[in-house]
NUBAPA-826446 format. One line per 8 residues: their letters; for each residue y negated, x, z of C-alpha. Coordinates in pm, whole numbers. Example, Ala and Ser with C-alpha at 12.3 -4.5 7.8 and 13.67 -1.06 7.14 Angstrom:
residues 2
as = 450/1230/780  106/1367/714
This chain:
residues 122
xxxxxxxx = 0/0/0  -358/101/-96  -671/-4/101  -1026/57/-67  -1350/49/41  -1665/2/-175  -1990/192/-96  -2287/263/-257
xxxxxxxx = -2451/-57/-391  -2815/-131/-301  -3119/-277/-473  -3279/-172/-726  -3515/-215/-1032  -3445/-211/-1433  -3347/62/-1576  -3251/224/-1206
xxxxxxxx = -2925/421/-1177  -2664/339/-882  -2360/520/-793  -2118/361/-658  -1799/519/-484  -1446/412/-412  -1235/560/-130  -861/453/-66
xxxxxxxx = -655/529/209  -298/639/187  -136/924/-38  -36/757/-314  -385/719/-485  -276/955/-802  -5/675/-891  -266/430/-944
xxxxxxxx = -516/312/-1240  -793/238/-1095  -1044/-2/-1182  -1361/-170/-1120  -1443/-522/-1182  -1817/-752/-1103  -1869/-1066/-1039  -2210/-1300/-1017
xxxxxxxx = -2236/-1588/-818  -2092/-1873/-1028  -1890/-1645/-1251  -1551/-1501/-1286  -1445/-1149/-1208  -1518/-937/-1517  -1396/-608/-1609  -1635/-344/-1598
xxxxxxxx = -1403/12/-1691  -1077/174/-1575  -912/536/-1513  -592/643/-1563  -424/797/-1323  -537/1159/-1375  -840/1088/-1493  -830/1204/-1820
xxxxxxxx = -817/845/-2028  -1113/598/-1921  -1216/245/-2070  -1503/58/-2092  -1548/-321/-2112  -1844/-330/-2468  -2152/-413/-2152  -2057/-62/-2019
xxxxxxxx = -1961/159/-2248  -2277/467/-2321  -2437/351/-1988  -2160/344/-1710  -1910/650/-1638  -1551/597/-1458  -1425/932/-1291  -1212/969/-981
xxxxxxxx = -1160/1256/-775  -758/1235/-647  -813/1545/-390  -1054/1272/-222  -883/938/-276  -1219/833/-407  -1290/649/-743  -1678/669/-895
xxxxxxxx = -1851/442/-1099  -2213/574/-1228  -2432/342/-1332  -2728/402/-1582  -2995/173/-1729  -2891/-144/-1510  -2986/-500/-1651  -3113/-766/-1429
xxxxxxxx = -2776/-950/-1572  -2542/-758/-1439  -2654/-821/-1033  -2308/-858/-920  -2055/-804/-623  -1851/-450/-785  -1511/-388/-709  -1276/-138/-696
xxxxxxxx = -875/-237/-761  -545/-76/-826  -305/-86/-1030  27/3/-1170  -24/-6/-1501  -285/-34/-1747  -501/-367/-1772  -820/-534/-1788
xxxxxxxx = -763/-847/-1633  -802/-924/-1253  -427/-979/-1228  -353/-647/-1348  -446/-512/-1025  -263/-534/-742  -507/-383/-450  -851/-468/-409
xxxxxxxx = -1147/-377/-205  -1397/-571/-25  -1663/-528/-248  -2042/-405/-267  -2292/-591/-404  -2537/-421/-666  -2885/-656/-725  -3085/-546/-994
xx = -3487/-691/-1008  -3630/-726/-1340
């Protein structure tokens, strides 16, 4: 079992950058993808981008991709998402998850943290 724990959201303006971090417990966080997911008030859980589980593959839902950058660091247990150029739109609870295999659906994942929310003024 993996537990994760989100830090690292805040406010901020337009066009801010936010880093947000990802630490799990246990010593199995090398088997896992990892993951991180939003979600607005009255909207599902999206996909934001995934790692595999050396970090060498990423993926990027189209929103992300040239602005956002997945990396983990497996000698910490910890999972990064940078975040460049945020949007007013994408104010959002962020998630890390786990999983097993590859996926970008919420059901992919089997371990999830608590979340941190990210609120971007315009």
């Amino acid at each position: 079992q993996v537990q994760l724990v989100e830090s690292g959201g805040g406010l901020v303006q337009a066009g801010d950058s936010l880093r947000l971090s990802c630490a799990a417990s246990g010593r199995t966080f090398s088997f896992y993808v990892m993951g991180w997911f939003r979600q607005a008030p009255g909207k599902e859980r999206e996909f934001v981008a995934r790692i595999n589980r050396s970090g060498g593959s990423t993926y990027y839902a189209d929103s992300a991709k040239g602005r956002f950058t997945i990396s983990r660091n497996n000698a910490k247990n910890t999972v990064y998402l940078q975040m460049n150029s945020l949007k007013a739109e994408e104010t959002a609870v962020y998630y890390c998850a786990a999983s097993r295999g590859d996926g970008v659906v919420p059901s992919n994942y089997l371990y999830w943290g608590q979340g941190t929310q990210v609120t971007v003024s315009s």
